[in-house]
mmCIF entry with sequence, helices, sheets and N, C-alpha, C, O atoms, coordinates in Angstrom:
data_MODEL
# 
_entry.id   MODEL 
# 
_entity.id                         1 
_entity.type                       polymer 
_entity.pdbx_number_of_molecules   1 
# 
_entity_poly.entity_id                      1 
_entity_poly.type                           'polypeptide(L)' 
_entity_poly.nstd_linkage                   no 
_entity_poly.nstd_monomer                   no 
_entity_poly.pdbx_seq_one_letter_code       
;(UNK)(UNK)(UNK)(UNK)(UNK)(UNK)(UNK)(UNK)(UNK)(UNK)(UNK)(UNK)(UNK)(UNK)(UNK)(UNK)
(UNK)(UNK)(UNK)(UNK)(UNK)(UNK)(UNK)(UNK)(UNK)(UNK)(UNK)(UNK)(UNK)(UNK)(UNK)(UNK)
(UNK)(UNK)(UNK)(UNK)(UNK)(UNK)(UNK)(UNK)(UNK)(UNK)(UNK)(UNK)(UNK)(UNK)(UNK)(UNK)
(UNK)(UNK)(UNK)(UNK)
;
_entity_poly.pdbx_seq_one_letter_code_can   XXXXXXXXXXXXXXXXXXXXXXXXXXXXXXXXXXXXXXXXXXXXXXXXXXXX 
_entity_poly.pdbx_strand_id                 A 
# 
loop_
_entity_poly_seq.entity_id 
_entity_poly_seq.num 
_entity_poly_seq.mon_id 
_entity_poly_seq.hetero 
1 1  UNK n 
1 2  UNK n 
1 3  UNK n 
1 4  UNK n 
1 5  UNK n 
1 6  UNK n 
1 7  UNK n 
1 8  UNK n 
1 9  UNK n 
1 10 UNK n 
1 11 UNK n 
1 12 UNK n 
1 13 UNK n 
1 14 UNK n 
1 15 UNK n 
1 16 UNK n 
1 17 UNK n 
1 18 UNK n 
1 19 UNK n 
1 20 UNK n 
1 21 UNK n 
1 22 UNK n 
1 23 UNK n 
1 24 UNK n 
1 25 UNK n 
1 26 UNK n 
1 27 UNK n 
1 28 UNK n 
1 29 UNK n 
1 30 UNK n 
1 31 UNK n 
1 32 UNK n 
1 33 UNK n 
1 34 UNK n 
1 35 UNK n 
1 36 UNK n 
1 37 UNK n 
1 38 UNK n 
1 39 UNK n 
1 40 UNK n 
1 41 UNK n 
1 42 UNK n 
1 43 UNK n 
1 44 UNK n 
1 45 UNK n 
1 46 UNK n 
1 47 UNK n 
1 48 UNK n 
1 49 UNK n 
1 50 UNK n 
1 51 UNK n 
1 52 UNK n 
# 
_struct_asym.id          A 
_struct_asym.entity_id   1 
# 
loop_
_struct_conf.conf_type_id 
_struct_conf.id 
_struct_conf.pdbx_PDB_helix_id 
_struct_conf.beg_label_comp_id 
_struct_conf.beg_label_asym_id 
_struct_conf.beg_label_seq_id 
_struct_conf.pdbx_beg_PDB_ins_code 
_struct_conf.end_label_comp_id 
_struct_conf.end_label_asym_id 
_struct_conf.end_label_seq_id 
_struct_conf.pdbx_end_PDB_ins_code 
_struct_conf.beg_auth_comp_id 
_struct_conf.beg_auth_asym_id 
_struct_conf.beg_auth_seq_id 
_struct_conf.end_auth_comp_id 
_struct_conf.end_auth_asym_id 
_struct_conf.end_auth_seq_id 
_struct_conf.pdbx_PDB_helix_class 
_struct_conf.details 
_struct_conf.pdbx_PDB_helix_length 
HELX_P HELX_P1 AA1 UNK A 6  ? UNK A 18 ? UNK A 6  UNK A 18 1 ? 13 
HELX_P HELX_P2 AA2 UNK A 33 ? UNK A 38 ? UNK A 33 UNK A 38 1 ? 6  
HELX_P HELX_P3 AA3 UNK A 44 ? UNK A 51 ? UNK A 44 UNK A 51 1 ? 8  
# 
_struct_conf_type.id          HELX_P 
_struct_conf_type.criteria    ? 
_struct_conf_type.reference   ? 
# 
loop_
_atom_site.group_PDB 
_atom_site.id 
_atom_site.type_symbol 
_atom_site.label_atom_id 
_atom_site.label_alt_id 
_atom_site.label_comp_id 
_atom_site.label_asym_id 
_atom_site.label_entity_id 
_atom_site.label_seq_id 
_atom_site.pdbx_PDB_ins_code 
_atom_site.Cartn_x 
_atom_site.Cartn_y 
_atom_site.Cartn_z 
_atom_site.occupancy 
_atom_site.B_iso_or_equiv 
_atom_site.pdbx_formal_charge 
_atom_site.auth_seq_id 
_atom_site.auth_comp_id 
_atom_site.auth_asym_id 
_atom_site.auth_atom_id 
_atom_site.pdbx_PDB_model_num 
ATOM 1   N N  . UNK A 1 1  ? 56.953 33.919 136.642 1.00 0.00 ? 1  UNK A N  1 
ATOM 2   C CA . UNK A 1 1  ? 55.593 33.648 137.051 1.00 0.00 ? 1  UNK A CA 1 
ATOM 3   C C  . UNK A 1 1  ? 54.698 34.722 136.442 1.00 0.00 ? 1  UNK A C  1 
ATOM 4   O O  . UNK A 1 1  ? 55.011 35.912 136.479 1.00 0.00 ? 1  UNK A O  1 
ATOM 5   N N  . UNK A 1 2  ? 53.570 34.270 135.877 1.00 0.00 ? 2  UNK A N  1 
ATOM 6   C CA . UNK A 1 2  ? 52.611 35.158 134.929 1.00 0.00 ? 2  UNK A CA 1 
ATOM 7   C C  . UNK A 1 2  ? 51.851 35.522 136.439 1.00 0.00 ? 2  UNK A C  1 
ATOM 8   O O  . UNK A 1 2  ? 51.643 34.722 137.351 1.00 0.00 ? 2  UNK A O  1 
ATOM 9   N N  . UNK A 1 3  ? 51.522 36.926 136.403 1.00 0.00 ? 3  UNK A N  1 
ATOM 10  C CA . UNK A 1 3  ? 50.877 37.529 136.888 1.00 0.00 ? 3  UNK A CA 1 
ATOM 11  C C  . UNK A 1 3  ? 49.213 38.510 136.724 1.00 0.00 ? 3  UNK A C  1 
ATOM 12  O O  . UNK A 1 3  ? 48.704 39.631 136.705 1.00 0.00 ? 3  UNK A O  1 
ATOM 13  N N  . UNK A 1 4  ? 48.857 36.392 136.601 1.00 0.00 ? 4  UNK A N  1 
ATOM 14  C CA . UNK A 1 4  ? 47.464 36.868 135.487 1.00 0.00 ? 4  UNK A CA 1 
ATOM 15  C C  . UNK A 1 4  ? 46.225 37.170 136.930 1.00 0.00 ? 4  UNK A C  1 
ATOM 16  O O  . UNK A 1 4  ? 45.052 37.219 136.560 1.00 0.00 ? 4  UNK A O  1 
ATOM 17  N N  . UNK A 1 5  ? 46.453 37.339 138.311 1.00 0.00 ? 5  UNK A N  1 
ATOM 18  C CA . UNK A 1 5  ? 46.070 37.127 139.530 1.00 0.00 ? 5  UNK A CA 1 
ATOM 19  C C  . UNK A 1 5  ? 46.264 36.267 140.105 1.00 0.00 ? 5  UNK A C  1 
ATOM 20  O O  . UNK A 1 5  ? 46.842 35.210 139.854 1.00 0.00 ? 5  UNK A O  1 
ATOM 21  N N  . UNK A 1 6  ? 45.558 36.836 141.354 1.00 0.00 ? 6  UNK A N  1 
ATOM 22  C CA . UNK A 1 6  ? 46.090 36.453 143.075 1.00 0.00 ? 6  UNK A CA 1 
ATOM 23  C C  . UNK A 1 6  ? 45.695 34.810 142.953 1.00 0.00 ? 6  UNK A C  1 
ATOM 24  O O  . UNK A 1 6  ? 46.460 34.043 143.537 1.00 0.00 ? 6  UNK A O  1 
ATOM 25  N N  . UNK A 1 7  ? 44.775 34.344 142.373 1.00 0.00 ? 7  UNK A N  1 
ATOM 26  C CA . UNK A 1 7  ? 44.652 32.700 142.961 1.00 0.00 ? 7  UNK A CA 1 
ATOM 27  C C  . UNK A 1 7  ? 45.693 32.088 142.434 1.00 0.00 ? 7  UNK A C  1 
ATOM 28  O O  . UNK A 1 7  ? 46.438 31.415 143.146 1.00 0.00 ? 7  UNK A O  1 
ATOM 29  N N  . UNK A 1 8  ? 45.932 32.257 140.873 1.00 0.00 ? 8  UNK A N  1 
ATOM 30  C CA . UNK A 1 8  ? 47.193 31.893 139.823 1.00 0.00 ? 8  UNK A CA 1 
ATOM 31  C C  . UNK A 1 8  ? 48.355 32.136 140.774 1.00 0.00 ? 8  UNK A C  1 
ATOM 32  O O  . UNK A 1 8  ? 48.951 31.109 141.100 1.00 0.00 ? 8  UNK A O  1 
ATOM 33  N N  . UNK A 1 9  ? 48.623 32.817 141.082 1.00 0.00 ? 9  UNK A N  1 
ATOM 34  C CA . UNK A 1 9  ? 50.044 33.375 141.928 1.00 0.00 ? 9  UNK A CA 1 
ATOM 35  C C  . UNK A 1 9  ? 50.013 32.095 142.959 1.00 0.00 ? 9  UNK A C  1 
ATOM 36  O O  . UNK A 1 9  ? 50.902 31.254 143.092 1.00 0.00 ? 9  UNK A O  1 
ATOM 37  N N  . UNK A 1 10 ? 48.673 32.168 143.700 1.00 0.00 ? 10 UNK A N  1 
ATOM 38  C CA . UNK A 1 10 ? 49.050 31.791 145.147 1.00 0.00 ? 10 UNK A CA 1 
ATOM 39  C C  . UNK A 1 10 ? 49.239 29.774 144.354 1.00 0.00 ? 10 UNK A C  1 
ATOM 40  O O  . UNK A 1 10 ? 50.329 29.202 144.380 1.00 0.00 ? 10 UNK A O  1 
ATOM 41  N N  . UNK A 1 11 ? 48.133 29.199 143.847 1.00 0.00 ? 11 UNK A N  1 
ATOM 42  C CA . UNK A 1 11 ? 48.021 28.152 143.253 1.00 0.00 ? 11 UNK A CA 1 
ATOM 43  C C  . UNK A 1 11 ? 49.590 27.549 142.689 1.00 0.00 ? 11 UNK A C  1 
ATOM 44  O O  . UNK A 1 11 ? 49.784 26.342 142.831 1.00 0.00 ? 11 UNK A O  1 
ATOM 45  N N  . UNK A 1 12 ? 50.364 28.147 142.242 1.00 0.00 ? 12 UNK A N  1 
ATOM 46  C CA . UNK A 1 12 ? 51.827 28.636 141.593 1.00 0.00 ? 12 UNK A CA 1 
ATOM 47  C C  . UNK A 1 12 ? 52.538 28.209 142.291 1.00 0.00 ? 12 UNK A C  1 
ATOM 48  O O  . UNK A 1 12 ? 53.501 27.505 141.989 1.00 0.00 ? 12 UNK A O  1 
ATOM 49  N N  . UNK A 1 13 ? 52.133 28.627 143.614 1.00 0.00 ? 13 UNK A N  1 
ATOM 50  C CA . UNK A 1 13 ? 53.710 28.888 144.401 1.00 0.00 ? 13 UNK A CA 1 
ATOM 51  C C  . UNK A 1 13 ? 53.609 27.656 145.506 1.00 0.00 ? 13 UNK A C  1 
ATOM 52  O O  . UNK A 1 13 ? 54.468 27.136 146.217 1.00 0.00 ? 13 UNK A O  1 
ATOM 53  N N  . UNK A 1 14 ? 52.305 27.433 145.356 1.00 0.00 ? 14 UNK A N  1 
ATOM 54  C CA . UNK A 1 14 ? 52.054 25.882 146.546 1.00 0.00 ? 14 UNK A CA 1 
ATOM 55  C C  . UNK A 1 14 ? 52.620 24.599 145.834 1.00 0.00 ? 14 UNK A C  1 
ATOM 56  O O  . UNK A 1 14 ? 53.381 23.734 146.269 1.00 0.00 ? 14 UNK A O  1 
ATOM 57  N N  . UNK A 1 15 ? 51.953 24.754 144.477 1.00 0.00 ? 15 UNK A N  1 
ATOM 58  C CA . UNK A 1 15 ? 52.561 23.389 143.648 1.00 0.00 ? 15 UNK A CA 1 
ATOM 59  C C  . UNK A 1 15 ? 53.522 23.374 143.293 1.00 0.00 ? 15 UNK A C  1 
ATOM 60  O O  . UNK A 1 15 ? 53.908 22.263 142.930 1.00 0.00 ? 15 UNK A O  1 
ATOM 61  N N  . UNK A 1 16 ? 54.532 24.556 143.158 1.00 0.00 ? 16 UNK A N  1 
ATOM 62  C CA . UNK A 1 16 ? 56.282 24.813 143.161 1.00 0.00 ? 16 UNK A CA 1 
ATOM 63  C C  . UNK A 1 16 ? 56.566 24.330 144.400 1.00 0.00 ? 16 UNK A C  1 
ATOM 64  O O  . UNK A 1 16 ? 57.601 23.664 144.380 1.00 0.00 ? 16 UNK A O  1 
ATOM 65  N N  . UNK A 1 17 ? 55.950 24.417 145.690 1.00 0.00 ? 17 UNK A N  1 
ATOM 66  C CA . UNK A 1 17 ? 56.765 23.980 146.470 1.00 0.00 ? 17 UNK A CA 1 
ATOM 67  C C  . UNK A 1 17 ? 56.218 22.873 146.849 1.00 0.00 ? 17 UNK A C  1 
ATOM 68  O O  . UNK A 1 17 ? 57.077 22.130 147.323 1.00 0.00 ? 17 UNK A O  1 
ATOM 69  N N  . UNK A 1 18 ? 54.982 22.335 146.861 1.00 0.00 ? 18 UNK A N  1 
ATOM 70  C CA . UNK A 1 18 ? 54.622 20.904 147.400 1.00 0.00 ? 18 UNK A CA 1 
ATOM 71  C C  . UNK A 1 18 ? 54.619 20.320 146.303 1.00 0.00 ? 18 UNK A C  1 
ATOM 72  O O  . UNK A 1 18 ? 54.695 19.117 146.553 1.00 0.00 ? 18 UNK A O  1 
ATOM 73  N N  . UNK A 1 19 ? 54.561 20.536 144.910 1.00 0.00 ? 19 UNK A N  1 
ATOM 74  C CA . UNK A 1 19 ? 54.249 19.563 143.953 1.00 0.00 ? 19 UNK A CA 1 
ATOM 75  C C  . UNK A 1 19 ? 52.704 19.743 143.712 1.00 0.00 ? 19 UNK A C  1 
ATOM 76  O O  . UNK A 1 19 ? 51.950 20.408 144.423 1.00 0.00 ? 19 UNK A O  1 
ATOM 77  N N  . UNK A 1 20 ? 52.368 19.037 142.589 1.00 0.00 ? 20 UNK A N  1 
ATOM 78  C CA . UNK A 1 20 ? 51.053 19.079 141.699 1.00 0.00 ? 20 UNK A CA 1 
ATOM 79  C C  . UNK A 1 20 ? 49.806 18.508 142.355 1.00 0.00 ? 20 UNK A C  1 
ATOM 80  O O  . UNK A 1 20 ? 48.650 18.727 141.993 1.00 0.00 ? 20 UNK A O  1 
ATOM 81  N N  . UNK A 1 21 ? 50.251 17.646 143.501 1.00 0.00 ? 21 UNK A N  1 
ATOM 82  C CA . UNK A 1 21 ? 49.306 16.920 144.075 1.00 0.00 ? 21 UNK A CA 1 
ATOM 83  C C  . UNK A 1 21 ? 49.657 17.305 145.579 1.00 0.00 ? 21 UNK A C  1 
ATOM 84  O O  . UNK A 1 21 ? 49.438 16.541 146.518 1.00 0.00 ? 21 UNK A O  1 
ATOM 85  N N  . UNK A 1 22 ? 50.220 18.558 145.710 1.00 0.00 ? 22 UNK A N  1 
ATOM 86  C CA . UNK A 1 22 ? 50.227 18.848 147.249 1.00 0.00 ? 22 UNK A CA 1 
ATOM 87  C C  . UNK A 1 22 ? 50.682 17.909 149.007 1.00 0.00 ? 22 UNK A C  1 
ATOM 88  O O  . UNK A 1 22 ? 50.735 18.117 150.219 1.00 0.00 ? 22 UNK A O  1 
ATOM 89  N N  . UNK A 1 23 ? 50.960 16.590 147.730 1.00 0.00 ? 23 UNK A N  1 
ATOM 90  C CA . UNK A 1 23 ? 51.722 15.778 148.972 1.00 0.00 ? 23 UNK A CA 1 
ATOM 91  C C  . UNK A 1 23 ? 53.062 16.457 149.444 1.00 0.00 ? 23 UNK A C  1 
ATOM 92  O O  . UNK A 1 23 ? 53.561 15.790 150.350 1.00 0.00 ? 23 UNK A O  1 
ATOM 93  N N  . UNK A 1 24 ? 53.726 17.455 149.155 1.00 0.00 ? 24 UNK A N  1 
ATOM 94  C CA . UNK A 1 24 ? 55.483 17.181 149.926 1.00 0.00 ? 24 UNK A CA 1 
ATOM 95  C C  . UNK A 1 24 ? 56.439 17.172 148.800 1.00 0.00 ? 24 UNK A C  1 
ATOM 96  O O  . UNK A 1 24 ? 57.512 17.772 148.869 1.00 0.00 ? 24 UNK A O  1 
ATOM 97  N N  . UNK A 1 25 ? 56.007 16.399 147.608 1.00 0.00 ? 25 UNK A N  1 
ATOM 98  C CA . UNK A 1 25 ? 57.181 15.820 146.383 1.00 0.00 ? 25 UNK A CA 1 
ATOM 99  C C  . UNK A 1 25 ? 57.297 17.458 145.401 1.00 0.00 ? 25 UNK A C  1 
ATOM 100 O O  . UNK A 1 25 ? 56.444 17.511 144.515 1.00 0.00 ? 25 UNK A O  1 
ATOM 101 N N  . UNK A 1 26 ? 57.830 18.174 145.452 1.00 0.00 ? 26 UNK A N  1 
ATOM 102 C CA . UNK A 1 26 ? 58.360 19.164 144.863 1.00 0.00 ? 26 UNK A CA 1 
ATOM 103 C C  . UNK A 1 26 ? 58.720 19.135 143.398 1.00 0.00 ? 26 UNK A C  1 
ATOM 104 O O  . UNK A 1 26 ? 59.936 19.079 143.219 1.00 0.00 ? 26 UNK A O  1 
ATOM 105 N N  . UNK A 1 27 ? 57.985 19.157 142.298 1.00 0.00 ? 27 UNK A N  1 
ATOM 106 C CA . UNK A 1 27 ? 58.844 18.766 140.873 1.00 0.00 ? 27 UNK A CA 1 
ATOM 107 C C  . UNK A 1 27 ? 58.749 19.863 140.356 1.00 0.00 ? 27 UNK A C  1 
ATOM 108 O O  . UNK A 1 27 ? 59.002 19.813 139.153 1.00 0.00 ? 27 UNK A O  1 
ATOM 109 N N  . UNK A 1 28 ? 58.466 20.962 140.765 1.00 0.00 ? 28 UNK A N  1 
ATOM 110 C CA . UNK A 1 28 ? 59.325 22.454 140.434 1.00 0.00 ? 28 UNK A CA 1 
ATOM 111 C C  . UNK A 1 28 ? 57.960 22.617 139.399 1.00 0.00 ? 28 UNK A C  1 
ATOM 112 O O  . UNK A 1 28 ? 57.763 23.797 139.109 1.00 0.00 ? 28 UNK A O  1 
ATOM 113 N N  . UNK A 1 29 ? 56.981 21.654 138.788 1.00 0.00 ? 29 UNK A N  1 
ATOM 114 C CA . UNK A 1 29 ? 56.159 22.221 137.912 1.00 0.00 ? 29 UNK A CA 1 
ATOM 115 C C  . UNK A 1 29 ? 54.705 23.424 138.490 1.00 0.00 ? 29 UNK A C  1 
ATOM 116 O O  . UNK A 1 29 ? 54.184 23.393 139.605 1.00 0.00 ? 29 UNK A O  1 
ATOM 117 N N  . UNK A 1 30 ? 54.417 24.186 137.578 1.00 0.00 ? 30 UNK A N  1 
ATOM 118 C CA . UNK A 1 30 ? 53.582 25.372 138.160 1.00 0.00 ? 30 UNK A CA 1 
ATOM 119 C C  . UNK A 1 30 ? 51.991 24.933 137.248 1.00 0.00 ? 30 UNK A C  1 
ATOM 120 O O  . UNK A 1 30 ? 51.754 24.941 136.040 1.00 0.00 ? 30 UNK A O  1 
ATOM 121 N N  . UNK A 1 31 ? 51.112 24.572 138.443 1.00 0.00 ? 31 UNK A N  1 
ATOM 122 C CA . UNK A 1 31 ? 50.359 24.412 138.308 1.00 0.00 ? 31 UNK A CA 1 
ATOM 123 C C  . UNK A 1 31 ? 48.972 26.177 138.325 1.00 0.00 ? 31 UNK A C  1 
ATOM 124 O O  . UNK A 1 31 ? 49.129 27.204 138.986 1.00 0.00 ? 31 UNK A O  1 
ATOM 125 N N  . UNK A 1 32 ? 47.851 25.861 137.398 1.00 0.00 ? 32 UNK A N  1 
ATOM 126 C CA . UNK A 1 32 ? 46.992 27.406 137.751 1.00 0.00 ? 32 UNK A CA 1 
ATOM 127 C C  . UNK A 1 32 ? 45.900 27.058 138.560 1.00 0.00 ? 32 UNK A C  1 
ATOM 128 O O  . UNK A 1 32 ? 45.773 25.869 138.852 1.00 0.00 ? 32 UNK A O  1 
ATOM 129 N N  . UNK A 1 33 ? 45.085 27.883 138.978 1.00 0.00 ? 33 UNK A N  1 
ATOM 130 C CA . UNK A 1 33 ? 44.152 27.399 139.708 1.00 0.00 ? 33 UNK A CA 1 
ATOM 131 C C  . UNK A 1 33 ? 43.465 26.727 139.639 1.00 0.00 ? 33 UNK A C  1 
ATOM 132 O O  . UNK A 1 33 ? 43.180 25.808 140.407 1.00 0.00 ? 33 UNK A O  1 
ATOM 133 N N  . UNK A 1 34 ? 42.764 27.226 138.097 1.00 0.00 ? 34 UNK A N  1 
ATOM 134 C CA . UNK A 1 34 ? 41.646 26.465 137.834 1.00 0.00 ? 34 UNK A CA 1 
ATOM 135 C C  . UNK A 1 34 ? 42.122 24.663 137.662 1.00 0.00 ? 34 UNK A C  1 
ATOM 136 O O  . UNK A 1 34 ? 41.420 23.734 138.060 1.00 0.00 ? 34 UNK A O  1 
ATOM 137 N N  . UNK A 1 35 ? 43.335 24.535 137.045 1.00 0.00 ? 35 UNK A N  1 
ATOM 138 C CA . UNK A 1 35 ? 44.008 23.240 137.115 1.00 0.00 ? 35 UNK A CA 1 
ATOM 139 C C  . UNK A 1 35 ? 43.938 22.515 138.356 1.00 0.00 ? 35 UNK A C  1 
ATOM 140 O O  . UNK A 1 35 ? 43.629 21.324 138.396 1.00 0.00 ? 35 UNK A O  1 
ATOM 141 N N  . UNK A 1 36 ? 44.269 23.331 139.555 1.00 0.00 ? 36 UNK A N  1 
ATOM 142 C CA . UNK A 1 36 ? 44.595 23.004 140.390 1.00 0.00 ? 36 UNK A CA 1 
ATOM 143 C C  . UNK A 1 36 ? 42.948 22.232 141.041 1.00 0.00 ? 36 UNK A C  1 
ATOM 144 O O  . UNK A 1 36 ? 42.997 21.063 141.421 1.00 0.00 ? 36 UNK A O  1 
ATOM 145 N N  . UNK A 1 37 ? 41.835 22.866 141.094 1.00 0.00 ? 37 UNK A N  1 
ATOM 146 C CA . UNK A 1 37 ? 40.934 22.846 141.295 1.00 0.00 ? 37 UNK A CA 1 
ATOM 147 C C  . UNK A 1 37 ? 39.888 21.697 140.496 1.00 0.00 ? 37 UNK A C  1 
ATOM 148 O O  . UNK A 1 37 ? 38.841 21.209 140.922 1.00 0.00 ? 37 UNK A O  1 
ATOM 149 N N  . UNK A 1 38 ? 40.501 21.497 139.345 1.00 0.00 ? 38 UNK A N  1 
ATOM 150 C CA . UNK A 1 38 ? 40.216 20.514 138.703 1.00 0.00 ? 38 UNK A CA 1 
ATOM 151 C C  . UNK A 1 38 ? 40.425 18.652 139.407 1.00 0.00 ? 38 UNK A C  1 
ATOM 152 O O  . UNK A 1 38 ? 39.745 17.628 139.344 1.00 0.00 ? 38 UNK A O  1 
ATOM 153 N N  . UNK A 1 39 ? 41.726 19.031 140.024 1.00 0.00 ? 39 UNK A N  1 
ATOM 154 C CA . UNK A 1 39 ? 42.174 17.753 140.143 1.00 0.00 ? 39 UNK A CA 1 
ATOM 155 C C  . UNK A 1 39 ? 41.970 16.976 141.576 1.00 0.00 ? 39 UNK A C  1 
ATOM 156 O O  . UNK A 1 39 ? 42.285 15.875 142.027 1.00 0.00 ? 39 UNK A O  1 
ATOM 157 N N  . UNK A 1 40 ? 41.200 18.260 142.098 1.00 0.00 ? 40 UNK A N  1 
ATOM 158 C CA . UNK A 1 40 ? 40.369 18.070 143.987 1.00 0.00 ? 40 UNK A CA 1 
ATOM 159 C C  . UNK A 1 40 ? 39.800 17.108 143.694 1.00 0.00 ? 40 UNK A C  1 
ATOM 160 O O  . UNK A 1 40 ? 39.638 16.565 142.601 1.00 0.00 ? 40 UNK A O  1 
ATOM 161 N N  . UNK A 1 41 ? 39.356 16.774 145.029 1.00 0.00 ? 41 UNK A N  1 
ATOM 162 C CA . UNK A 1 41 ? 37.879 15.650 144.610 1.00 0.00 ? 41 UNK A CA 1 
ATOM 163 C C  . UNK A 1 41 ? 36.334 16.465 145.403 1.00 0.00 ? 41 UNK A C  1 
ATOM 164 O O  . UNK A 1 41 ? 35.313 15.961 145.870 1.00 0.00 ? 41 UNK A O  1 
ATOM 165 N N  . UNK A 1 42 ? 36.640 17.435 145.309 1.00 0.00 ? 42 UNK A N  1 
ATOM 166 C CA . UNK A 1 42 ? 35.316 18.181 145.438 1.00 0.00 ? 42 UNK A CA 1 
ATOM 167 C C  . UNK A 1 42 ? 34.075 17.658 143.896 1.00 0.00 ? 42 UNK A C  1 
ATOM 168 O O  . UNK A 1 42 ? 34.220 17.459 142.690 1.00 0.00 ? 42 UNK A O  1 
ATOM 169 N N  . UNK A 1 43 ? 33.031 17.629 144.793 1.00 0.00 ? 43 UNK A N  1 
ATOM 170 C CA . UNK A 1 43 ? 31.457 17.507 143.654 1.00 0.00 ? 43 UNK A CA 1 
ATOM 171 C C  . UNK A 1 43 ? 31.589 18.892 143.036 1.00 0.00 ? 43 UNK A C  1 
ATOM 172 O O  . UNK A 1 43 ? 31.810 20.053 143.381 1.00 0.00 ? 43 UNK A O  1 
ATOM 173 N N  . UNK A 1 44 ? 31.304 18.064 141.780 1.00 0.00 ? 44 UNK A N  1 
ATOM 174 C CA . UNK A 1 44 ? 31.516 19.464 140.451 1.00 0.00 ? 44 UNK A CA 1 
ATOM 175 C C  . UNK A 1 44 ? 30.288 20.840 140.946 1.00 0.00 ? 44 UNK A C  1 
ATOM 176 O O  . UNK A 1 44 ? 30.206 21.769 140.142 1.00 0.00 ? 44 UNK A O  1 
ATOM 177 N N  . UNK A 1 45 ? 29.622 20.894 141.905 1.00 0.00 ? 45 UNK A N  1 
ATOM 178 C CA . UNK A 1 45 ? 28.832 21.726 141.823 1.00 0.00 ? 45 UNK A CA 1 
ATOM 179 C C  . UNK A 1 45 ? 29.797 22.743 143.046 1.00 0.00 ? 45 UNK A C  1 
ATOM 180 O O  . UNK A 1 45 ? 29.488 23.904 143.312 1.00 0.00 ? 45 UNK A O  1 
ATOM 181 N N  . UNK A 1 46 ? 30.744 22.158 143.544 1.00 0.00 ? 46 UNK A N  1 
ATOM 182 C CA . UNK A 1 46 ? 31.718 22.894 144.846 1.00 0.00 ? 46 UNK A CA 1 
ATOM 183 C C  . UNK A 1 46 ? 32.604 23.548 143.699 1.00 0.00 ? 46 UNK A C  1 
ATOM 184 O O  . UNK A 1 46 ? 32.817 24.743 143.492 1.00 0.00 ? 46 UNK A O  1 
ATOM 185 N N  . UNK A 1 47 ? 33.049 22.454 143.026 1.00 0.00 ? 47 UNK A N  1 
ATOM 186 C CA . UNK A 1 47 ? 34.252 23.511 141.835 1.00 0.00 ? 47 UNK A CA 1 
ATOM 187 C C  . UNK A 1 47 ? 33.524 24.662 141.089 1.00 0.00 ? 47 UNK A C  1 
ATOM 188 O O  . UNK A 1 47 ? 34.145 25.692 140.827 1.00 0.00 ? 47 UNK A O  1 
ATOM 189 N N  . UNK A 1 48 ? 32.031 24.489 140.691 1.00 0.00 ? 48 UNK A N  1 
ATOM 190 C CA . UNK A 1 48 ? 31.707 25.550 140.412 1.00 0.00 ? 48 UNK A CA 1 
ATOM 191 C C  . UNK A 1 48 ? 31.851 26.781 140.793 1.00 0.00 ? 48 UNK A C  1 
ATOM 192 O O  . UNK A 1 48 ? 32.484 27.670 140.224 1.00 0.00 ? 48 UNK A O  1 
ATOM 193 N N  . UNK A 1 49 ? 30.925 26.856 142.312 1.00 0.00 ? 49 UNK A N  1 
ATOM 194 C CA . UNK A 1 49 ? 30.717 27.748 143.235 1.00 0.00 ? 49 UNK A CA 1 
ATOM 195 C C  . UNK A 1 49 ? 32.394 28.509 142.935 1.00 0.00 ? 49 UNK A C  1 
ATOM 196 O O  . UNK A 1 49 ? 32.509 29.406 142.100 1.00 0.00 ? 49 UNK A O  1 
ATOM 197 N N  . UNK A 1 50 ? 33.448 28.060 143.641 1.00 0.00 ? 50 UNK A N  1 
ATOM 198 C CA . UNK A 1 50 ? 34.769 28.646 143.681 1.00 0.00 ? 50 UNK A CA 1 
ATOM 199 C C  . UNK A 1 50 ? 35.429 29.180 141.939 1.00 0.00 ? 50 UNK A C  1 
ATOM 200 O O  . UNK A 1 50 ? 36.145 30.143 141.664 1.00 0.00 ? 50 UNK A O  1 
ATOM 201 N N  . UNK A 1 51 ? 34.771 27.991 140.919 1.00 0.00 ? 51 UNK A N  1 
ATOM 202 C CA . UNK A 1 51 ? 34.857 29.419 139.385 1.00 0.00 ? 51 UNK A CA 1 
ATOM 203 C C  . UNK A 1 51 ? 34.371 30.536 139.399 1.00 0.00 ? 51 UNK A C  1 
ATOM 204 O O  . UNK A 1 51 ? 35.066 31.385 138.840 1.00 0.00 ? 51 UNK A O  1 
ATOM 205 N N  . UNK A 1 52 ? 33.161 30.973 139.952 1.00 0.00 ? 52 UNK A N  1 
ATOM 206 C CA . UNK A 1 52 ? 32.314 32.040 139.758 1.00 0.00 ? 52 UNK A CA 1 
ATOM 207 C C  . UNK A 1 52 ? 33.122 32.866 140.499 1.00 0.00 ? 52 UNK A C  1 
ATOM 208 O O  . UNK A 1 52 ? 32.812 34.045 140.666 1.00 0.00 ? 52 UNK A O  1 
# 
C-alpha cells in the first residue's frame, strides 16, 4: 500500500475490504480517494468542496 496519505490509506483499506462500490463484495482491488469520490453520487460542487 502506497503511502501517499491518510485519505489514500483510509479509501484503500475500505474498498479492500468492502469492494469498489462499498456494497460487502470484496474483490481485493484498491481503490484512491479521489477515485473513490468520483464514483459517489454527490453534486460535483460537494466533490469539489472535499478536493480542496
Amino acid at each position: 500500500m502506497s503511502k501517499d496519505n491518510f485519505l489514500d490509506m483510509g479509501a484503500e483499506i475500505l474498498t479492500q475490504t468492502f469492494g469498489t462500490n462499498l456494497g460487502g463484495n470484496a474483490t481485493g482491488e484498491k481503490t484512491g480517494f479521489l477515485e473513490m469520490l468520483n464514483k459517489t453520487d454527490l453534486t460535483e460542487e460537494q466533490k469539489t468542496e472535499y478536493r480542496i
